[in-house]
ROGU-656258 format. One record per residue (C-alpha): x, y, z; residue number from 1; residue in three letters. Coordinates in pm, whole numbers, plus 32768, in hexadecimal, padded with zeros to 4 digits. Example, Ala and Ser with C-alpha at 12.3 -4.5 7.8 and 13.67 -1.06 7.14 Angstrom:
   c1   c2   c3   k   r
 84CE 7E3E 830C   1 ala
 8557 7F96 82CA   2 ser
***
This chain:
   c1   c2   c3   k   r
 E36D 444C 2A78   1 unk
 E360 454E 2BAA   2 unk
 E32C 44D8 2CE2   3 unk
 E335 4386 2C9E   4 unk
 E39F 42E0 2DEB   5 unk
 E25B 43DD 2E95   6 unk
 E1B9 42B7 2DC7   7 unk
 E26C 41D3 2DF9   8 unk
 E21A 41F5 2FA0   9 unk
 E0B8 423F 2F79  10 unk
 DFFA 419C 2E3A  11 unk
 DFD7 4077 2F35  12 unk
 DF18 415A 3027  13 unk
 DE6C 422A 2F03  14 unk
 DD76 40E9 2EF7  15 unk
 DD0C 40D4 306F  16 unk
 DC1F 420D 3027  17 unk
 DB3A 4142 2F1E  18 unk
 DB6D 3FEB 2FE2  19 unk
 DACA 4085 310A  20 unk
 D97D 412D 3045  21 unk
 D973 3FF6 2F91  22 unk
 D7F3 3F50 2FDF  23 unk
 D7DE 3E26 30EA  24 unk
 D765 3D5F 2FA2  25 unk
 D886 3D84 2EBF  26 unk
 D9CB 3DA2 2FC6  27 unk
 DA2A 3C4F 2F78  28 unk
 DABA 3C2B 2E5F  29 unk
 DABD 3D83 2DF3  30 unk
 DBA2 3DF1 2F21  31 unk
 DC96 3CD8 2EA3  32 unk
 DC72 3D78 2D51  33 unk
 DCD5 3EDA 2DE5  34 unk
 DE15 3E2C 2E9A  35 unk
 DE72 3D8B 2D47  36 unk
 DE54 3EC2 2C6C  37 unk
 DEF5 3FA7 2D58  38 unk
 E019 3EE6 2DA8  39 unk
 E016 3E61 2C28  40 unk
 E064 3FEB 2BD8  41 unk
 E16F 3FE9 2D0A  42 unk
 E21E 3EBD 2C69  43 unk
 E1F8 3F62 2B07  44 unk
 E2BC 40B9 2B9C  45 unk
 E3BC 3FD4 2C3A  46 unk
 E3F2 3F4C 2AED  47 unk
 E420 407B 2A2E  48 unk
 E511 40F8 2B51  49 unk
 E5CC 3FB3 2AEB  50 unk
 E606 4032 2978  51 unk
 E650 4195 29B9  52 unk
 E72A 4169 2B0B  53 unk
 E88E 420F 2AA9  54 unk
 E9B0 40F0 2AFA  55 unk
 EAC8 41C2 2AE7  56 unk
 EAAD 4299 2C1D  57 unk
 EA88 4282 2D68  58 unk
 E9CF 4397 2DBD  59 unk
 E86B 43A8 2E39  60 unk
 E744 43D1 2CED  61 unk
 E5D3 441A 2CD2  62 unk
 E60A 4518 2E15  63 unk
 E4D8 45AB 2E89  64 unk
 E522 46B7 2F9D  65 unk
 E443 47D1 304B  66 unk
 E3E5 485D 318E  67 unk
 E31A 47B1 3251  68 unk
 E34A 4813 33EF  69 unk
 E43C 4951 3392  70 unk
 E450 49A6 34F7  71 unk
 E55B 4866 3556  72 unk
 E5BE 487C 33FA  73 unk
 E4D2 4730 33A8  74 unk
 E4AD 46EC 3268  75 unk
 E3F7 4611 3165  76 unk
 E54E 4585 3084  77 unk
 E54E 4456 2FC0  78 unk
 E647 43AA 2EF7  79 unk
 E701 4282 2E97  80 unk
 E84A 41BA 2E4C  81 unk
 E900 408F 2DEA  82 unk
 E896 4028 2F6A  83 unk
 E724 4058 2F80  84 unk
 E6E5 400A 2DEB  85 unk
 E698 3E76 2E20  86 unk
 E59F 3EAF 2F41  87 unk
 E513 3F96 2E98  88 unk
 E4F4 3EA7 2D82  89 unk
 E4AE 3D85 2E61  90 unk
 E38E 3E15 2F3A  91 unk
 E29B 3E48 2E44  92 unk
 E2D8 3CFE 2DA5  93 unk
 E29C 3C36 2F12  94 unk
 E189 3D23 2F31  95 unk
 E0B8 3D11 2DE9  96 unk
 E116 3B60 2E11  97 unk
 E06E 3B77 2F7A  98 unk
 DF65 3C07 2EF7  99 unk
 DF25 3B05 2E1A 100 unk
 DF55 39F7 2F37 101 unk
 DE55 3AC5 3023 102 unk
 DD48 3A71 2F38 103 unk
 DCCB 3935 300A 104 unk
 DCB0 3A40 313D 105 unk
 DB10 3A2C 3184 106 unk
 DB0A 3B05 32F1 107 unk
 DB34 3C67 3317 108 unk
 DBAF 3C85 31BA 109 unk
 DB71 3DFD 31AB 110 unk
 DC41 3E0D 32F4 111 unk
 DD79 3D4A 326C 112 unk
 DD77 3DE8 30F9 113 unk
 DDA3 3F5D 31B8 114 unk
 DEA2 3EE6 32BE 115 unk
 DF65 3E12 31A9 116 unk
 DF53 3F63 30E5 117 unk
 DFD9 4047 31F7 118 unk
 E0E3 3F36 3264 119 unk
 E162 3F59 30DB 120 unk
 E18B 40C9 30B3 121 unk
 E253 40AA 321F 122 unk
 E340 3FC8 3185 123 unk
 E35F 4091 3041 124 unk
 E39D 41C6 3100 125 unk
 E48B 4165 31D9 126 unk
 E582 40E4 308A 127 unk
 E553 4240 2FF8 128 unk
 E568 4346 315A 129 unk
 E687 43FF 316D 130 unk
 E630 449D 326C 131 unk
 E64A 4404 33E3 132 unk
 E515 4474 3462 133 unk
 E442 441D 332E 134 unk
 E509 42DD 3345 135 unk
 E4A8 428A 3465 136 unk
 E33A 42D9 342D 137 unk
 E31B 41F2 3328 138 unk
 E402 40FF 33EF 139 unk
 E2E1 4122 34F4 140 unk
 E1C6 413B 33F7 141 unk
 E20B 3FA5 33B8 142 unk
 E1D4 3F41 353D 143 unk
 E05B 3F58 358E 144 unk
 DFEC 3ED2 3419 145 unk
 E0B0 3D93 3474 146 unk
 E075 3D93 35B2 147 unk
 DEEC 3D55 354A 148 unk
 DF21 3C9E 340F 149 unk
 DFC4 3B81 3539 150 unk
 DF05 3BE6 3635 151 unk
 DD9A 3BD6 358A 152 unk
 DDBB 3AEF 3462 153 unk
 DEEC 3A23 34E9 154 unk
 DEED 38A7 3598 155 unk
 DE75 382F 36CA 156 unk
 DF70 38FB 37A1 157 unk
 DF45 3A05 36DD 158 unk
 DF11 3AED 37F6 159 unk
 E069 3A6C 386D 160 unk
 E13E 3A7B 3772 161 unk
 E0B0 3BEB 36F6 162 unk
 E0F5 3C91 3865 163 unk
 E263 3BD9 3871 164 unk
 E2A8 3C86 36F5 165 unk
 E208 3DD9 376D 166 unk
 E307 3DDD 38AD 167 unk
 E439 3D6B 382D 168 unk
 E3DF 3E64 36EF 169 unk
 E38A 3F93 37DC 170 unk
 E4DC 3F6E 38D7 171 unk
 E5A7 3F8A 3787 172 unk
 E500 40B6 372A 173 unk
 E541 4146 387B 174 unk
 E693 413F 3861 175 unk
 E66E 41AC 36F3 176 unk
 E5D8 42E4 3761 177 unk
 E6CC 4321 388C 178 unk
 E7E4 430F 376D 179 unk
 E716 43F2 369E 180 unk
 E707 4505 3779 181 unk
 E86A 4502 37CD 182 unk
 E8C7 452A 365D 183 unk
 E7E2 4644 363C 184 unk
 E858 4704 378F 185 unk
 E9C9 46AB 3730 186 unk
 E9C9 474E 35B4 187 unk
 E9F9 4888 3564 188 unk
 E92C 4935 34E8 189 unk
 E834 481A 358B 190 unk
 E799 474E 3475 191 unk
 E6FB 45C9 341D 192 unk
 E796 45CA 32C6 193 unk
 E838 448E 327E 194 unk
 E927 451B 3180 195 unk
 E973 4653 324B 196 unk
 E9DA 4553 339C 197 unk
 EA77 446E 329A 198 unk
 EB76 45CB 325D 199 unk
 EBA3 4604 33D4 200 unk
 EBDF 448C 33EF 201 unk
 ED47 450A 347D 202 unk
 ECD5 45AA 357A 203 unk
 EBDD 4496 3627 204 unk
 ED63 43F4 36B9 205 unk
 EDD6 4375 3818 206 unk
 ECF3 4258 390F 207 unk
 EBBB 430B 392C 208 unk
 EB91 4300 37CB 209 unk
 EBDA 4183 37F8 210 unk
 EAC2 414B 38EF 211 unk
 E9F2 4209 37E6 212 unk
 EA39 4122 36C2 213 unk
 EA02 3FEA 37AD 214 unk
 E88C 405F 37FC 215 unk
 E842 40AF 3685 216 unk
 E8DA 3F6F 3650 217 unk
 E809 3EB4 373F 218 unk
 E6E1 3F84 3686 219 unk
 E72E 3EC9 355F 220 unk
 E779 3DA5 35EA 221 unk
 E645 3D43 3689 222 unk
 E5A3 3D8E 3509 223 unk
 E6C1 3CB3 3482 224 unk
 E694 3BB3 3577 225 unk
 E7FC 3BCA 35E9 226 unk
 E864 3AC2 372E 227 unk
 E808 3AF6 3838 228 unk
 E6A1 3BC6 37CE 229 unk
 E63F 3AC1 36CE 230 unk
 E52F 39F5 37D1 231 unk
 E413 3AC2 371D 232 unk
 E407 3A78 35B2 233 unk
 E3BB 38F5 35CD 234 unk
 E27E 392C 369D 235 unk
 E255 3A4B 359D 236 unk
 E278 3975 3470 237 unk
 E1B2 384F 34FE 238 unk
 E095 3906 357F 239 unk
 E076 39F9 343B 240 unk
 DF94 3997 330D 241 unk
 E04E 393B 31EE 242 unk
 E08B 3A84 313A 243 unk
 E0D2 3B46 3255 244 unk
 E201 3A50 3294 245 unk
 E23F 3A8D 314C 246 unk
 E299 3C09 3191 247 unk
 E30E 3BD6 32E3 248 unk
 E437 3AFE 3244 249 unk
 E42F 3B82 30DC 250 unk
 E443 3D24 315A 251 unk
 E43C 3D57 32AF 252 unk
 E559 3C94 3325 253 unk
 E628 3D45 3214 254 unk
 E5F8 3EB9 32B9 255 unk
 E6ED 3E51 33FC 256 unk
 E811 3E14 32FB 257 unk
 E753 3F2F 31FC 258 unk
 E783 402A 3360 259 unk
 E8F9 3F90 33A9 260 unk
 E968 4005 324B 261 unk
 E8AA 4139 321E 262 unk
 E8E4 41E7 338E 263 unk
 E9C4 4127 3469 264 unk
 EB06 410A 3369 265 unk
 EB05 4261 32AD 266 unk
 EAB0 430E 33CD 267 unk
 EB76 4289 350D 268 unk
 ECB7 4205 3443 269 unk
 EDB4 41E9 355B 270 unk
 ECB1 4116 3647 271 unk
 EC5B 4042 34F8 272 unk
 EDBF 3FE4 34CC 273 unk
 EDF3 3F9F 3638 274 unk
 EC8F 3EE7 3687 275 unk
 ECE4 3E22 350E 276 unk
 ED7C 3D01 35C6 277 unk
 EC9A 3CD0 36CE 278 unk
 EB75 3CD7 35BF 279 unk
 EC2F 3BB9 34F7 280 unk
 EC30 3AB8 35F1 281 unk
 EAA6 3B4A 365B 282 unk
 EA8D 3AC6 34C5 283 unk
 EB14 3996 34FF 284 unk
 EA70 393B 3637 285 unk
 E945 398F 3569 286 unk
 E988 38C2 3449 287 unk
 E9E6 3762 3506 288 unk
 E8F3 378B 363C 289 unk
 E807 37C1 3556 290 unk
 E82F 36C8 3494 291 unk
 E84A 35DA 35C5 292 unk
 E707 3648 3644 293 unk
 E67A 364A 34D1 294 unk
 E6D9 34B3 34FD 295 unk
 E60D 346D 3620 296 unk
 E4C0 3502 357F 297 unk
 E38A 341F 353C 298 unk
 E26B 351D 34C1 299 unk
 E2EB 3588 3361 300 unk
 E2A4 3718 3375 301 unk
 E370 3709 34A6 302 unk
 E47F 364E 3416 303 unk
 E4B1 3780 32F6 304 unk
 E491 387D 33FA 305 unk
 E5C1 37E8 34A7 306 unk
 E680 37D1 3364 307 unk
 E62F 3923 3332 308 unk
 E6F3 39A9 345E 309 unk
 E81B 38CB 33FC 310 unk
 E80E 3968 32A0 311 unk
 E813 3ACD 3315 312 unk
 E936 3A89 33B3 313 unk
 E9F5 3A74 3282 314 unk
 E97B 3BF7 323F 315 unk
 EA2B 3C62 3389 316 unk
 EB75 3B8B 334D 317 unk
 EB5B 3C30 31E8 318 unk
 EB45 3DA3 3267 319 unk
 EC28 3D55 3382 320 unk
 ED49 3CF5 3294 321 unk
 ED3F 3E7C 3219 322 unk
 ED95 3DFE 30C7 323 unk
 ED34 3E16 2F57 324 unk
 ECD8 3CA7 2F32 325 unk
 EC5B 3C96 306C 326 unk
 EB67 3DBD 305D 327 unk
 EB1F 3D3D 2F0E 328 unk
 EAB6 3BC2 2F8A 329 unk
 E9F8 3CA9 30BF 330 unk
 E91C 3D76 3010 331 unk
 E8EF 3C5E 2EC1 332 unk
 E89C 3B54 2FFE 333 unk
 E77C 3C46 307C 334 unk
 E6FE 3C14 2F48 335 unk
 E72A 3ADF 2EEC 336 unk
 E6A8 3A6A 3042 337 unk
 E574 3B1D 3021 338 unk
 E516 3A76 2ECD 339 unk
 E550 391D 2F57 340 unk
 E4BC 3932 30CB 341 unk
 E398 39EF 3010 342 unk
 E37F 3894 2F52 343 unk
 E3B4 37D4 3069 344 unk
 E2A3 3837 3140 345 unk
 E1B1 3852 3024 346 unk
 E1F4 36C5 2FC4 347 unk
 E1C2 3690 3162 348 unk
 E073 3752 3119 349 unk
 E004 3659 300C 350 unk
 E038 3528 30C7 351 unk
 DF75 35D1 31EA 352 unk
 DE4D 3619 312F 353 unk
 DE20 34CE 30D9 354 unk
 DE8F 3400 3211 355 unk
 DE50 34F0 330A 356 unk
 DF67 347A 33B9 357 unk
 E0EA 34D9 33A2 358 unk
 E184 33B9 3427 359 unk
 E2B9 333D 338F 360 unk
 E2A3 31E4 33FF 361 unk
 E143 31B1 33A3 362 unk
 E186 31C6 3243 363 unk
 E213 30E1 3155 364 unk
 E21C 307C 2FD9 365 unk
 E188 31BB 2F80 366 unk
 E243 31C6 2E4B 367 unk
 E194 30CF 2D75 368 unk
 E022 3157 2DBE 369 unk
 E0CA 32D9 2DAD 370 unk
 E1C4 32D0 2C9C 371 unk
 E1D1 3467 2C5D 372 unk
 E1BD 34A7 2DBF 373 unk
 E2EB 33B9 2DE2 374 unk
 E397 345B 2CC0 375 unk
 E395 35E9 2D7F 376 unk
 E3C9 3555 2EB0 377 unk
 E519 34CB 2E4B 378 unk
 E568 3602 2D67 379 unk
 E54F 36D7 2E9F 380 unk
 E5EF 35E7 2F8B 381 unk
 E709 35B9 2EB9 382 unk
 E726 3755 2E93 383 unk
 E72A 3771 3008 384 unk
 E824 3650 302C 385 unk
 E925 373E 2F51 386 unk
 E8F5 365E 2E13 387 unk
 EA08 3701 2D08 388 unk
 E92F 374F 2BF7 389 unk
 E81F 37CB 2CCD 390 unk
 E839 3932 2D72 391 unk
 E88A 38D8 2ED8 392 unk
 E9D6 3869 2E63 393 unk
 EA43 399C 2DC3 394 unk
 E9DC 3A6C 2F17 395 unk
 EAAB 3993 3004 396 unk
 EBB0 3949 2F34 397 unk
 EC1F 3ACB 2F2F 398 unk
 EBE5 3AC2 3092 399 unk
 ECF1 39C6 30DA 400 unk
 EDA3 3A67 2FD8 401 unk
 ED83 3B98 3068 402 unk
 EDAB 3B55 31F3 403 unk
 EECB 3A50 31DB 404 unk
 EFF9 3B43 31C9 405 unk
 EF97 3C16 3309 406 unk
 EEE7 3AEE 33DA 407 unk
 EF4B 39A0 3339 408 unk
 EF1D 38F0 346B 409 unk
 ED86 396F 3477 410 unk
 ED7C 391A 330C 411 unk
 EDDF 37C1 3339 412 unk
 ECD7 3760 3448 413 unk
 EBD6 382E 336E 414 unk
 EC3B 3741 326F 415 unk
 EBA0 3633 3335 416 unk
 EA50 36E6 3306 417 unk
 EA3F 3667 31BC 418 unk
 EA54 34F0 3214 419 unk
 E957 3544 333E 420 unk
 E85B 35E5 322D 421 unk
 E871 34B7 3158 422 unk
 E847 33C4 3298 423 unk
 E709 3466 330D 424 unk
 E64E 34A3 317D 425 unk
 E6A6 3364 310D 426 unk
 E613 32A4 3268 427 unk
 E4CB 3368 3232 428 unk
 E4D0 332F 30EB 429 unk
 E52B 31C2 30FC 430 unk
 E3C8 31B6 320B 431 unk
 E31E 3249 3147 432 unk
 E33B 31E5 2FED 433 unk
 E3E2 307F 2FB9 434 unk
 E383 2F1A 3042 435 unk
 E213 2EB5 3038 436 unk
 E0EB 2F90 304D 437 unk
 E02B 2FC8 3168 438 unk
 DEEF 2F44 311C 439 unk
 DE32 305F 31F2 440 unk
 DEAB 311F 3097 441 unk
 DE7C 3065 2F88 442 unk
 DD63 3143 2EF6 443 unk
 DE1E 329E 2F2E 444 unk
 DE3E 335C 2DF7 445 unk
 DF66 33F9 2D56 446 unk
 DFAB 3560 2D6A 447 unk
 DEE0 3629 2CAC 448 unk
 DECE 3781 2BA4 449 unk
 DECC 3890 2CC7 450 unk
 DFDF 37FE 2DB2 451 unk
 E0A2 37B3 2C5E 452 unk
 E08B 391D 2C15 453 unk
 E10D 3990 2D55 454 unk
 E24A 389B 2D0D 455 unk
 E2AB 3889 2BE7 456 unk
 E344 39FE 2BC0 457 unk
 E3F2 39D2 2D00 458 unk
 E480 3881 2C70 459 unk
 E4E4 392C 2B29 460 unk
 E594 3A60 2BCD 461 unk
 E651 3924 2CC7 462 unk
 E6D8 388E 2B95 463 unk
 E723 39BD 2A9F 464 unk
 E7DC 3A3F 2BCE 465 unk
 E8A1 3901 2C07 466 unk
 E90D 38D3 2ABB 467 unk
 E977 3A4D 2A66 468 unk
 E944 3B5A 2B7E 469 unk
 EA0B 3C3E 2AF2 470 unk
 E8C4 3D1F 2AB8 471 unk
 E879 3D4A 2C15 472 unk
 E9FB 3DA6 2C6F 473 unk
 EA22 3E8B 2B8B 474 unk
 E8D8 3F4D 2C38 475 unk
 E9A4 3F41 2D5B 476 unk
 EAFA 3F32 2D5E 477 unk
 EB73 40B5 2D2C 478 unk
 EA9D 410C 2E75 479 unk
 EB47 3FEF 2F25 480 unk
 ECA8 405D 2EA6 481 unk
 EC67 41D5 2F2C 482 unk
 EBEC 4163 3089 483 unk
 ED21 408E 30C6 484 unk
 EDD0 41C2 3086 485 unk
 ED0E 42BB 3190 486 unk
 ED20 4169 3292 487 unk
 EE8C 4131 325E 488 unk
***
C-alpha cells in the first residue's frame, strides 16, 4: 500500500474535520464514535504493517520522501525499522484502548476527542520522521494537546501539574533545537536528514560534540523521565484523567528512549560510548530511587507513576550496555512497559470511578465483592513485578543479561529493583484486596463490559509475550544488531 505511514500519522486527525461540524445534539456519542472508527482503521494499518514488515534487514521500509521547505533542504521523509516498528505498533493500540476508556468523558467532549486526535498523529509521526526537523515537529505537535487534555479535563491541580509538564517539556526542546541547528550548520552540504547525519556520524567527534549529545540527551530525558528531571510525571499522572495517563505512560514516556536510539547513538557515536557509563548509573539511580519513592506512595495513580520512572530506568541501563541483549531487553522493555502501565492506570481508573477516592489505605477486601477486578489487577501487578511467564520478565531479564559484562556492579544494585517492585505491588495489593471489606464498599460492583474491553487485549499481548516473545524480537533484532555496529 503507498504511503501507508502518511496514514498511519494522520487518519487520527482525518476525523477532527467531521467531529467539529457535527450538531450540538448529536456530539456525544457520535464524536466518541468518530475517535473509535478512526483510530479502529489506525490500529487495523498497524496490523497489516505487522504481517508485511520484512525481518531480515535492517534497513528503513515503507519510505515516503519529498520536498517540502527545498530552500534548507527540509523535507517531508518517512520511514521505519526494527527500532521504531513496536511503537508504531503500540501507539495505535494505547490509542484506539483510550478511546474506549474516554467514553465516560461528559464535558467538553468535542474539545478532548480533537486534542486526543492531534496528540495521536504527534506520536505516530514522530516513530516514522526521518527527518530532524519533521521530527521534531511532530515531537512538538504532542505538547499543547497534552498540555490541555491535563490542564482542562485533568484533577483538582490540574492547572498545576499541566504548566509543570509544559515547562519541563519546552526546556528539553530548547536544547533539542540548539542541537538541531548545529547539525544542520555543521554538515555538508547542510541537511536534517537523519540517514544522511547518521553517514557523517564520523565527523560530529571531539568535546563539543559531547556537550551536544548531553543536551539532546537531557531532551530525552526529561520525556523519559530520567533522574534528576523526573519531578513532573507524578503530578502529571495523578492530575490526568484516566486515559490520558494511559498515553502519558503507555507512548509518551517511550519517545525519550525512542529519541536516545534513533538520534543520539547513530548519530554522535564517540560521545555515546563515552557518556554510556554515566547514563548506566543515571539507570540505576532511576530504577532503585524510584522504586524507593514508588514505596512511600498512598494515592494509587501516584504509586504507578513512580514505578513508572523506576521501570524506565531499565531502558537506559539497557541502551547504556551498547549490547545485543541489552538493546534487545531496551527496546522489548519500552514495549512491554507500555502494555502493562497502560493496564495499570486503567485498573486505577476503575476503582476511581466507583470510589472516587484513590487511597490505598482506605481500601480493603475488595477482592471478594470484585473478583474480575481482583483477577487483572494481579495479572498486571505480577507483569510489572517481572513475573517469568509474563512479559516484564523477558524485558529485564535481557537487560541484566545484557548490561552485566560491561557494568556488573550497576547490574547488581539494579537487581535490587526487582525485590523493590514486588515490595511496593504486593503492599498495595495486600490494602487493597485481602482482609475484610470495608463496609463503606460492600455494594460496589465488579468491573464491567467496556473497562473489560480496554484490558483484556493488553492482558493477552502481557502473557503471549511472556510465554514466547520471540515474535516481537525478531521485528527488531537486525536493526538493533546494525546500530551496535555504527555506535561501536
Amino acid at each position: 500500500m503507498p504511503h501507508l505511514l502518511t496514514y498511519l500519522i494522520f487518519l487520527p486527525v482525518m476525523a477532527i474535520p467531521f467531529i467539529l461540524l457535527l450538531p450540538s445534539r448529536l456530539s456525544g456519542t457520535a464524536t466518541r464514535m468518530a475517535a473509535l472508527i478512526f483510530t479502529g482503521l489506525q490500529l487495523l494499518l498497524a496490523g497489516y504493517l505487522f504481517f508485511i514488515f520484512d525481518r531480515q534487514t535492517a534497513a528503513f521500509q515503507f519510505v515516503e520522501q519529498a520536498k517540502w521547505i527545498p530552500t534548507f533542504n527540509i523535507e517531508y521523509y518517512l520511514g521505519i525499522d526494527g527500532i521504531s516498528i513496536l511503537m508504531v505498533l503500540l501507539t495505535p493500540l494505547i490509542s484506539f484502548l483510550a478511546v474506549i476508556a474516554s467514553w465516560g468523558i461528559t464535558k467538553g467532549v468535542k474539545g478532548y476527542f480533537c486534542l486526543f486526535l492531534l496528540l495521536d498523529t504527534g506520536m505516530m509521526g514522530v516513530f516514522c520522521a526521518l527527518d530532524f526537523f519533521l521530527f521534531y515537529v511532530f515531537w512538538e505537535v504532542t505538547l499543547l494537546p497534552m498540555y490541555f487534555l491535563i490542564g482542562i479535563w485533568g484533577g483538582p491541580r490540574k492547572e498545576y501539574a499541566a504548566i509543570k509538564f509544559f515547562l519541563y517539556t519546552l526546556f528539553g526542546s530548547v536544547l533539542m533545537l540548539l542541537v538541531i541547528l548545529a547539525l544542520y550548520f555543521t554538515s555538508n552540504p547542510h541537511t536534517f536528514n537523519i540517514t544522511k547525519l547518521i553517514e557523517l556520524r564520523n565527523t560530529f567527534t571531539g568535546t563539543g560534540w559531547l556537550v551536544a549529545f548531553i543536551g539532546l540527551y537531557i531532551a530525552f530525558a526529561v520525556k523519559i523521565p530520567a533522574f534528576p528531571f523526573h519531578t513532573w510525571l507524578p503530578d502529571a499522572h495523578t492530575e490526568a484523567p484516566t486515559p490520558i495517563s494511559v498515553i502519558l505512560a503507555g507512548i509518551l514516556l517511550k519517545m525519550g528512549v525512542y529519541g536516545i536510539l534513533r538520534i543520539c547513538l547513530p548519530i554522535l557515536p564517540e560521545a555515546a560510548r563515552t557518556f554510556a557509563i554515566y547514563m548506566a548509573i543515571i539507570g540505576v539511580i532511576n530504577i532503585v530511587y524510584g522504586a524507593l519513592c514508588t514505596m512511600a506512595q498512598k494515592d494509587m495513580k501516584r504509586l504507578i507513576a513512580y514505578s513508572s520512572i523506576s521501570h524506565m530506568g531499565f531502558c537506559l541501563l539497557g541502551i547504556a550496555a551498547l549490547t545485543q541483549s541489552g538493546m534487545n531487553g531496551a527496546v522489548l522493555q519500552m514495549f512491554n512497559h507500555g502494555c502493562i502501565s497502560g493496564m495499570l492506570f486503567l485498573i486505577a481508573g476503575v476503582i476511581y470511578d466507583r470510589a472516587h477516592h484513590r487511597d490505598i489505605n482506605g481500601f480493603g477486601g475488595l477482592a471478594a465483592r470484585m473478583p474480575l477486578y481482583a483477577g487483572m489487577t494481579t495479572l498486571a501487578v505480577f507483569a510489572s513485578m517481572g513475573l517469568p511467564g509474563l512479559s516484564g520478565f523477558i524485558g529485564e531479564f535481557l537487560v541484566f543479561l545484557g548490561a552485566f559484562e560491561p557494568y556488573p556492579t550497576a547490574t547488581i544494585i539494579a537487581v535490587s529493583g526487582v525485590v523493590l517492585t514486588a515490595g511496593y505491588f504486593l503492599w498495595m495489593f495486600r490494602r487493597m484486596f485481602l482482609g475484610p471489606l470495608n463496609p463503606k464498599y460492600e455494594n460496589l460492583p465488579d468491573i464491567n463490559t467496556r473497562e473489560m474491553i480496554t484490558l483484556v487485549p493488553l492482558g493477552l499481548i502481557v502473557i503471549a509475550l511472556g510465554v514466547y516473545p520471540m515474535p516481537v524480537i525478531n521485528l527488531i533484532n537486525v536493526s538493533l544488531e546494525h546500530l551496535i555496529t555504527l555506535v561501536k
